[in-house]
SELUM-478374 format. One record per residue: residue in one letter; y, z, x of N, C-alpha, C in turn. Coordinates in steps of 0.1 Angstrom, whole numbers, plus 5000, padded with zeros to 4 digits. Atoms other than C-alpha are relative to their C-alpha. Example, Ala and Ser with C-alpha at 12.3 -4.5 7.8 and 13.67 -1.06 7.14 Angstrom:
residues 2
A498850005009495550785123501250005009S498950004991498950715137501150084992
end
This chain:
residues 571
X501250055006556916599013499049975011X500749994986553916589036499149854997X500650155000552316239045498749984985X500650015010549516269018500049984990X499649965016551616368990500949874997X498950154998554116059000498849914995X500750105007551315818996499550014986X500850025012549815908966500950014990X498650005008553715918948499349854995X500250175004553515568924501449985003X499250084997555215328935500850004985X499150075017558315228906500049855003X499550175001558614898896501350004991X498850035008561714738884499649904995X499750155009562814418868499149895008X501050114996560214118874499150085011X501549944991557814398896500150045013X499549964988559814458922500050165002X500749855001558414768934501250045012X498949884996560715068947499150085015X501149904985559515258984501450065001X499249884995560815578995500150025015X499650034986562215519029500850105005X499149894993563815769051501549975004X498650024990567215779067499649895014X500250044983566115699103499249825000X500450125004563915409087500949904998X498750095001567015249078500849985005X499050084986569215289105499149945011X500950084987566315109127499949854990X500050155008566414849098501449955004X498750084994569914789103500449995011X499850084985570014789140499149895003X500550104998567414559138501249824995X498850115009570114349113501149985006X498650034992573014359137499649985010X499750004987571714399168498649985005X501050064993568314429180500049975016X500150054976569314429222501549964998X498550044998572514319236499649835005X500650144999570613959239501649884995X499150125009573513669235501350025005X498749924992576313919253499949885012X499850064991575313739283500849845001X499450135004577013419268501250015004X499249905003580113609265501050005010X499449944984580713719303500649855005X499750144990581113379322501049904986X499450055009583113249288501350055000X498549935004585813519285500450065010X499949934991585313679314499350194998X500749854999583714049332500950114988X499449885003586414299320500449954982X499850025015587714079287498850034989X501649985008583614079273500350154997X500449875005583514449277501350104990X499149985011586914509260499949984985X500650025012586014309231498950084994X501449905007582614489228500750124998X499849915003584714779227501250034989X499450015010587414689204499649964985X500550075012585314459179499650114993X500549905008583614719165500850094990X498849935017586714879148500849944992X499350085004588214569143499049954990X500650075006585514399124498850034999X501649965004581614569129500650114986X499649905011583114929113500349964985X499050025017585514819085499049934996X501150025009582314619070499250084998X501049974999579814839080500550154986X499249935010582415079058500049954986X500550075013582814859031499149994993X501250005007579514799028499850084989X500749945002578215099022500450074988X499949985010580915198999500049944989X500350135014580414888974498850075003X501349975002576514988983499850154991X500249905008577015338971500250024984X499649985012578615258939499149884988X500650025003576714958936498649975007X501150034994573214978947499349914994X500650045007571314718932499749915009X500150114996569614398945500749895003X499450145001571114098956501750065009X498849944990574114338974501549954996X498350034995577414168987500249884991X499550105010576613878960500250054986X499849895009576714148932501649985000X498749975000579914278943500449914996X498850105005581413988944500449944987X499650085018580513838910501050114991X499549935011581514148894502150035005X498550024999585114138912500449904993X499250154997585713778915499749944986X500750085013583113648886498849885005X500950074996580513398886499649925014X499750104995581613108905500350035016X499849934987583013328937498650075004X501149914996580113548938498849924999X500550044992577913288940500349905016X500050094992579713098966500050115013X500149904990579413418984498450015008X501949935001575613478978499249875010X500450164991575113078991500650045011X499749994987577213099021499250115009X501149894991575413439034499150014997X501049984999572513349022498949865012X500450124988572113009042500350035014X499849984984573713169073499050085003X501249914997570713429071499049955002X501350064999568513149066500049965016X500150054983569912979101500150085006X499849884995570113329117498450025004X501549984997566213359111499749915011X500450114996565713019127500550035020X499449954988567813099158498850075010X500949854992565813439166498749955003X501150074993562613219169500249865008X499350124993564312959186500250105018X499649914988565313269213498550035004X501249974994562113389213498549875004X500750074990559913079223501149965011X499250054989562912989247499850115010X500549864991562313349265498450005008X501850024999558313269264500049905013X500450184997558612899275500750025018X499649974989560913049308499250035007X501049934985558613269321498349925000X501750054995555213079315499949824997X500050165002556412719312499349944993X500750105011555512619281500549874998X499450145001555512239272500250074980X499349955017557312179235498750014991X500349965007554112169217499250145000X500649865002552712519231501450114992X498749915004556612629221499850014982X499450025019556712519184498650074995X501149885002552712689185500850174998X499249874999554713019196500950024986X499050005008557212949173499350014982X500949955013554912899144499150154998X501449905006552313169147501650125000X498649845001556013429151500049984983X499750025016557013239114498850064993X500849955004553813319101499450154996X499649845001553313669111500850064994X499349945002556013789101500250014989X499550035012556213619067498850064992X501349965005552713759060500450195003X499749885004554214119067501150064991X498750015012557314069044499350014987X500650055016554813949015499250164998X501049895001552814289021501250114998X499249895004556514459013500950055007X499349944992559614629024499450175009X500449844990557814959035499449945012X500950064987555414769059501249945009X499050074992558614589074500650105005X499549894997560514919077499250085013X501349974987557215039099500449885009X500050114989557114729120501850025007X498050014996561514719126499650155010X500249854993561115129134499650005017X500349964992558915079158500149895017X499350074991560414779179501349985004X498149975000563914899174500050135011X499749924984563115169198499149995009X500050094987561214969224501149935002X498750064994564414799225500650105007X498749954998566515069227499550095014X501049984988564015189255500349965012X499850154991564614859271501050045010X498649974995568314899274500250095004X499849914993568215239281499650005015X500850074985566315129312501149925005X499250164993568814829322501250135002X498949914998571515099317500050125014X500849884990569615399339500349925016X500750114986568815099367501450005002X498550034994572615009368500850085004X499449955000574315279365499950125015X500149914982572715449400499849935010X499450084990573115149417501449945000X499050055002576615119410500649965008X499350054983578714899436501349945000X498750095004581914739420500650064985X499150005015584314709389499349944991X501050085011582314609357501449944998X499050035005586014519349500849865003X499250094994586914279376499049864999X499150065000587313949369500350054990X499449995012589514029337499849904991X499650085005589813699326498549875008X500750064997587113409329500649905010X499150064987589713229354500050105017X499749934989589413509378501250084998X499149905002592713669363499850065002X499849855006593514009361500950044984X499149975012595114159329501650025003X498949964999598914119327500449945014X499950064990598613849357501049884994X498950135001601713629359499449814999X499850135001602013259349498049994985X501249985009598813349322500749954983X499750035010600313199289499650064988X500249955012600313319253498149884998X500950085002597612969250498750035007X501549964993595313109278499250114996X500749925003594713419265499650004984X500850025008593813289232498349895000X501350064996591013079252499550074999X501249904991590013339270499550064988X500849885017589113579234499249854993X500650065009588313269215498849945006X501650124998585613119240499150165000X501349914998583513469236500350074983X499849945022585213579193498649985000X500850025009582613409179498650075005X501149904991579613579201500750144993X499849855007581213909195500050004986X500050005015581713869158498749984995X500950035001578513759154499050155004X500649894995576914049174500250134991X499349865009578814329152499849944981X499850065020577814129117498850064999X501549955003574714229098500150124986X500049865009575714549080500049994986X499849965008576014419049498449954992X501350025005572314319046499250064995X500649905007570514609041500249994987X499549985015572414619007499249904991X500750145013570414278993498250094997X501349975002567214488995500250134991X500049905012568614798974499750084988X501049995014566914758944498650015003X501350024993563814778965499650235004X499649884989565015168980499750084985X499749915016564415448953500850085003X498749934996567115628970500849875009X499050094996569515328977501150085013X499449944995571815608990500150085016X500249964987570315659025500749845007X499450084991572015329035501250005002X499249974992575515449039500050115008X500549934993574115739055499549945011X500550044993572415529079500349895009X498850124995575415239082500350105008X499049914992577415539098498950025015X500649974991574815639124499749865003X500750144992573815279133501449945010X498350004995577915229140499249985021X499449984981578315389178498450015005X501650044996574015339182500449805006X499850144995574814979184500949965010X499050024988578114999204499350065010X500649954988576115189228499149925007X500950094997573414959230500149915007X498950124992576014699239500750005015X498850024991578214809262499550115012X500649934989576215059285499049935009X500550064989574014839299500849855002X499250034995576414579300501250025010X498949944988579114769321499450055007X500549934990576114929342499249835011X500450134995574814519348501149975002X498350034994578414429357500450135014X500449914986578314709381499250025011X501050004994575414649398499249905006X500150124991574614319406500849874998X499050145001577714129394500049904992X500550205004577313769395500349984985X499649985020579413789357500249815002X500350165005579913369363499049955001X501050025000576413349363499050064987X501049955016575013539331499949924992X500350075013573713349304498650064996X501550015012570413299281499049955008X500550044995569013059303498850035011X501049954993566013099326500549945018X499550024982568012959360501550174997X498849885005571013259346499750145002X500049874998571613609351500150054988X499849915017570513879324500050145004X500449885002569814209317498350045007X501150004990566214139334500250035010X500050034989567814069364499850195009X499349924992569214429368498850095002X501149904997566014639367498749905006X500250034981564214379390500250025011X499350004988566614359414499650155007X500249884997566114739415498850104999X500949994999563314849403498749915003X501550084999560514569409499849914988X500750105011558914259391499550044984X500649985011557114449369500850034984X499349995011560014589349500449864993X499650105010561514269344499049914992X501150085008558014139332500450104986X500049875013558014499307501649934992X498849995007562014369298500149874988X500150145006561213999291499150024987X500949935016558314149265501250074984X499249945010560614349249501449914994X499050145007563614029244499049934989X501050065012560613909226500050054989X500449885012559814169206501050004992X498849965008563414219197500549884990X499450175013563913829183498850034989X500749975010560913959163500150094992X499749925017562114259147501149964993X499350045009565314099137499549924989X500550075009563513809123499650044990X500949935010561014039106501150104990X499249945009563914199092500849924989X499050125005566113889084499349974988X500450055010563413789061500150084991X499949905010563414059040501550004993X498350015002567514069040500249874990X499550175001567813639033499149994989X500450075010565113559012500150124984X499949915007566313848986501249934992X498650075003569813668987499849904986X500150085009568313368967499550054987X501149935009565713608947501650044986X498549935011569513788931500349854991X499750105009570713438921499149954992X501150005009567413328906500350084989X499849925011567813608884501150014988X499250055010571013518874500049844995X499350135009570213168864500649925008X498950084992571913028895499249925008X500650094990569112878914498650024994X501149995004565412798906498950084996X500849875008563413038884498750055010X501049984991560412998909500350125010X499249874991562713248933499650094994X500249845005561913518910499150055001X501149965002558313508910499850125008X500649894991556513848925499250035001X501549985001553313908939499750184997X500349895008552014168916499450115007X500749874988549914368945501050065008X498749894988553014428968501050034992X498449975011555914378942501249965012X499350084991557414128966500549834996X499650145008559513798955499549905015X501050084994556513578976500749875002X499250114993558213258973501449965001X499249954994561513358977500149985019X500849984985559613469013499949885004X500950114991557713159017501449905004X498450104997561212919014500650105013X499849984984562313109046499349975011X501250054985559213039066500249875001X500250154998559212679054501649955006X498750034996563212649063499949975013X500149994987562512809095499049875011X500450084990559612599107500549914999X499650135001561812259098501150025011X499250014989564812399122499750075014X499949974983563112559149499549965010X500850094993562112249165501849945002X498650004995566012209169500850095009X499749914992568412289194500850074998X499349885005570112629195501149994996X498050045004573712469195499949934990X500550025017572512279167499650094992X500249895009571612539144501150064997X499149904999574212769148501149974998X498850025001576912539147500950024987X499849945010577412659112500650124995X500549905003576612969112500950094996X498649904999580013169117501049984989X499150035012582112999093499150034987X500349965012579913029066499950205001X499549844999579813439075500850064998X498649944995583013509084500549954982X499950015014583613319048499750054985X500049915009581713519027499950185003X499249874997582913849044501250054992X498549985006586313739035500050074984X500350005018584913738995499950175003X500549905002583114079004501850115001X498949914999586714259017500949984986X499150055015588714108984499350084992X500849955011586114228963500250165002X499649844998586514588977501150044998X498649985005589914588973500350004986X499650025015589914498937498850114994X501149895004586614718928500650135000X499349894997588414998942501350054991X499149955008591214948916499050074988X500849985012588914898888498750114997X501149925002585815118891500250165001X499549864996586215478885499750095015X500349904987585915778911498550055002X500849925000583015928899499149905002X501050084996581115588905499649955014X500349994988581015608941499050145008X500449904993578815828960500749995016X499249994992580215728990501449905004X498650045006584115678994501149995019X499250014989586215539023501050105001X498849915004589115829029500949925002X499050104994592315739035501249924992X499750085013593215609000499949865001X499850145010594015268983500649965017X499250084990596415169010499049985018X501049994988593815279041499249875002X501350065002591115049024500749875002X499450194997593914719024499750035014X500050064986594114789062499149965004X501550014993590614839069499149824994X500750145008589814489048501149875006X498750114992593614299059499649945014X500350064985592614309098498549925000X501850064998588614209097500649834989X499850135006590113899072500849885013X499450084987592813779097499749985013X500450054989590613789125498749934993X501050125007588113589105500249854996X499350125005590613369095500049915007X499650044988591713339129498849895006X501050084993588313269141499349824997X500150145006587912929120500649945008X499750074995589712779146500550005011X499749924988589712939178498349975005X501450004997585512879179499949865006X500550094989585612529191500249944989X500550115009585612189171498949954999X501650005007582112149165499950134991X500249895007581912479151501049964988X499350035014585112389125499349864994X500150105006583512079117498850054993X501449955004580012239112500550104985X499649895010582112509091499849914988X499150025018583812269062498849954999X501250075009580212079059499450144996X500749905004578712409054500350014989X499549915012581312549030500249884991X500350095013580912219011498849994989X501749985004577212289002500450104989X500049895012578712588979500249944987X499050105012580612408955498949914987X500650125008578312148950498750014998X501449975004575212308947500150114989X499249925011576812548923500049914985X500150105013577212248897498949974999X501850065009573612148898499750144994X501249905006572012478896501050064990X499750005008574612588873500049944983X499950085007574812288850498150024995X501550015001570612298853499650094994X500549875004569812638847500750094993X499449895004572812808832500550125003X499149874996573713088849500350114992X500249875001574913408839500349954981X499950035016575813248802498550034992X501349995000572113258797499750204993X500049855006572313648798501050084996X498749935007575913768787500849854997X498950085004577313478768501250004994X498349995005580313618756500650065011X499949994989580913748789500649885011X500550104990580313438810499549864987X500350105011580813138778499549915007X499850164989580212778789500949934993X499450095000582412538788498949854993X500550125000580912208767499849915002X499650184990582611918782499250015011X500450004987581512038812498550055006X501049954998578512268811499750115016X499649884989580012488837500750074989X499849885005581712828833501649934998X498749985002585512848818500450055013X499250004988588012778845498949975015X500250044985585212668875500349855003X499950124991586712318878501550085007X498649984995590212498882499750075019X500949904984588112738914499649875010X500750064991586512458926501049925005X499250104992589512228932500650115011X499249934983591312568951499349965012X500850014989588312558972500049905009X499950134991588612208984501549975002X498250004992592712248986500250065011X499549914987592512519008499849975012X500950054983589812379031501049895007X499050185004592012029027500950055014X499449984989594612209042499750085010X500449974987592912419068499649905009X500350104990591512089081501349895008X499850094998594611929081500750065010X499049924991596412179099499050045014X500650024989593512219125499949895011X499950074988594011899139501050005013X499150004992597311929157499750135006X500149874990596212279167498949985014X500950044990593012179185500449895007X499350104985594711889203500650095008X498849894990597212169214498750095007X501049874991594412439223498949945010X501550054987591312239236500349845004X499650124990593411939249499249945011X500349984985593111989283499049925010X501349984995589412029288499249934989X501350025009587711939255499149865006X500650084996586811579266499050035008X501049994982585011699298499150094991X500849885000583412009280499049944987X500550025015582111839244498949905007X501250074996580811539266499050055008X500449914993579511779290498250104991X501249935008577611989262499249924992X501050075013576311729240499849865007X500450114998575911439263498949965000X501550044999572211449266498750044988X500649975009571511509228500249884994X500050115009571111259201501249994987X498750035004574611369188501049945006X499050004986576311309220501149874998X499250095007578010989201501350084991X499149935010579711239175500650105007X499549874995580011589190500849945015X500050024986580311449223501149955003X498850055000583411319218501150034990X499049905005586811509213500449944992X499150045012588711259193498949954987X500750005010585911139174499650134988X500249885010585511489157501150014996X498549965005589311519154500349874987X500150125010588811159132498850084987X500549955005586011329118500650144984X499149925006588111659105501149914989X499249995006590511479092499449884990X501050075014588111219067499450144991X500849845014586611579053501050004998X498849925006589811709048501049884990X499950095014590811389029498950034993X501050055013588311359009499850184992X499649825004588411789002501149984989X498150005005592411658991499349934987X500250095006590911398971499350074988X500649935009588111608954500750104991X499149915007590611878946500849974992X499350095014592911658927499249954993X500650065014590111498908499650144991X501049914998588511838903501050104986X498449955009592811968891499649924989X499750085010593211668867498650014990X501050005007589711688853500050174993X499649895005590712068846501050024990X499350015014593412018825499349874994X500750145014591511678806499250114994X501450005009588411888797500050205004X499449865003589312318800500850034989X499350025016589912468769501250064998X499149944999593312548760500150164996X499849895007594412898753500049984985X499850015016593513008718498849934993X501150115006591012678715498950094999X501649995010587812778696499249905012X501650074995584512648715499150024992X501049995009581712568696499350075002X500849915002578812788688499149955017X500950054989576512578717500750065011X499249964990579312718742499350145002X500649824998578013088738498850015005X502050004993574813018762499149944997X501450095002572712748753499549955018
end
């Protein structure tokens, strides 16, 4: 179709006005590298954490362990179902209401603090090189929110343009940092192995140290290889939905490349791996095409780190504020989410609740934000692999366009391993991070009962489907869900305390006071046993809610057989 004849196609509209664009292949895998990756930015955390040769093993394992098998998943839930709202779809229609929103909440608030981050990186990049004071930063930081929220509201095609064309200045970037390193090569990207200075398979190294060493850089890597299943919340948006597992697959080994070539060519080249970080006294990816080529590049590289926290953003928003737009629709969260501005066929305040989120956290600091972020991910991943496992029984053949091979048994593995290193990771990330998690994943539960109870939910539009309950005014069987939910956590908290005494013993003291002593947590975080007191008051009170939550399930759940009133069928 030739540029002319494309524009003058009408746009389709769907349900509430949400207008349909005809996006390419290549458009979409530059949307989803923007959604995963976007630069190898955050790697540098990584190196001096886990060590030279462990970072670049991970970057080279994670990917099959846990980017792939989602970015797989995805695309086969996306193919079969393409619709709006994505990985919170799936879920309801496996799991049911009550799971598939706690899916849709958890990844939709990590996307919210995900946005927040990326302009958090990007005035912290600015404020390095031209020493900005904090109110020229939160300037920066606003006019980025702005922008970008004003090119979302004008539509997913305009965003798709903008992503495209800063996804390969990045990849520009890195190709550059890679080029630079790789012909000044002078050592082992490999050596140290271990952030101790080890080598691999070095005596007196314990089973305990080398779950440090992986666990102080997991959550970085896991984090860097997530993303894939975002594209999918905008699918109702695509009039060929079906170029996004086309475009999952090519974005795959585009991203591992991205990663791990100019990483192992900056490990080669000027070293100094206990010195990389984020920081503006720290070693990056700048450094290596200075050092070699001249100032100017690293000015040209520092532009483009910018650039890059702005096409994710500019993408995030589109991905995150869609998330809430699906529940809206079902009834699960404030009808105002649905609205659409009739000129773009864009859910506007949907949009605007991301801008307003963002500018309230990105006057916070980065380790604040984020301390969340992973557990709530990694927790509604877990939902998304279950849910493909069970879809896969139930939905026929002919309703996939695209189909993992391998059979039934392939698709547990490919879903079994990415869960148990998810699992894993809940408590291998550090005790601030598990503590940040259970308050996260307590937000689902209980914001599920208001907007449930308030609005009705999916009873609303399939009430014999999805009845309500009238004691309660929730769905049949979500007190019995919601107490698992607080049993489970109950006991993952209670069983994390003896483990983190055992794992971050040692050192935590020195390292929590160390990171948080000159913040206005530095009372709470900043102190080991105080969080380990902390964990274990949630996790009572988790125990506590779950037993009220049981016993209130059998008082007021209706028995097998019982009749519910007419009012039960969706008022």
């Amino acid at each position: 179709m030739a540029t002319g004849e494309r524009r003058s196609v009408k746009v389709d509209v769907g349900e509430h006005g949400l207008k349909q664009h005809d996006l390419g292949v290549w458009t979409v895998v530059f949307m989803i590298f923007s959604l995963v990756a976007a630069g190898a930015y955050g790697i540098e955390e990584m190196i001096p954490e886990s060590g030279a040769g462990l970072t670049l093993v991970m970057l080279m394992v994670l990917p099959f362990l846990w980017g792939l098998p989602f970015g797989l998943v995805a695309s086969e839930l996306g193919s079969a179902r393409p619709q709006e709202g994505g990985y919170y779809k799936w879920v309801q229609e496996a799991l049911g209401e009550f799971w598939g929103f706690q899916a849709g909440w958890w990844r939709t608030i990590s996307v919210y603090i995900d946005n927040t981050l990326y302009v958090i990186l990007a005035g912290g990049y600015l404020a390095s090189q031209w020493d900005l004071n904090g109110y020229e930063q939160f300037a920066v930081k606003a006019a980025m929110i702005i922008i970008f929220t004003y090119i979302n509201i004008r539509g997913v095609r305009d965003v798709g343009i903008i992503t495209t064309v800063l996804s390969i200045l990045v990849i520009v970037a890195f190709a550059i940092v890679a080029i630079a390193g790789f012909m000044n090569w002078s050592g082992n990207p490999f050596v140290p192995f271990t952030s101790d200075g080890e080598i691999m398979g070095a005596a007196g190294i314990g089973f305990a140290d080398w779950i440090m060493y992986i666990g102080a850089g997991l959550a970085i890597g896991m984090w860097m290889y997530s993303g894939y299943e975002s594209m999918s919340t905008v699918a109702g948006e695509l009039k060929n939905p079906q170029v996004i597992p086309k475009a999952t697959l090519i974005t795959v080994p585009l991203i591992m490349a991205v990663y791990i070539l100019p990483t192992m060519a900056g490990l080669a080249s000027i070293g100094s791996w206990d010195e990389w970080g984020t920081t503006a006294e720290s070693v990056g990816y700048a450094d290596v095409v200075t050092t070699f080529w001249g100032a100017g590049f690293g000015i040209f590289f520092i532009i483009i780190a910018v650039l890059a926290q702005c096409s994710i953003y500019n993408t995030y928003i589109a991905s995150g504020s869609r998330g809430f737009f699906a529940l809206a629709e079902d009834h699960l969260a404030p009808p105002v989410l649905v609205k659409v501005d009739k000129k773009h066929g864009v859910p506007y305040v949907a949009v605007l609740s991301v801008a307003i989120v963002n500018l309230i956290l990105c006057n916070f600091a980065f380790t604040t934000v984020v301390i969340v972020d992973v557990f709530l991910l990694v927790s509604s991943y877990i939902m998304v692999y279950i849910s493909a496992m069970i879809l896969r029984k139930r939905l026929p053949d002919e309703a996939y366009k695209f189909k993992i091979r391998g059979g039934y048994p392939f698709l547990v593995l490919l879903c079994v391993i990415p869960i148990i290193i998810g699992v894993a990771s809940f408590f291998v990330n550090g005790t601030d991070y598990f503590i940040g998690g259970l308050i996260g994943i307590l937000t689902g539960p209980v914001v599920y009962v208001i907007w449930k109870r308030r609005y009705g939910g999916l009873a609303k539009k399939d009430p014999v489907n999805y009845p309500l309950n009238p004691r309660t005014r929730l769905g049949i069987g979500d007190l019995k869900k919601i107490a698992w939910v607080f049993f489970g956590f109950a006991v993952a908290g209670f069983l994390a305390i003896p483990w983190l005494r055992w794992f971050e013993g040692e050192w935590a003291e020195e390292y929590y006071a160390e990171t948080y002593g000159d913040s206005y947590l530095s009372g709470w975080l900043g102190n080991f046993d105080t969080m380990l007191t902390t964990i274990l008051v949630i996790a009572a009170v988790f125990l506590v809610i779950a037993v009220a939550c049981a016993i209130a399930a059998f008082k007021l759940e209706p028995r097998k057989g019982e009749m519910l009133p007419p009012a039960a069928e969706g008022e």
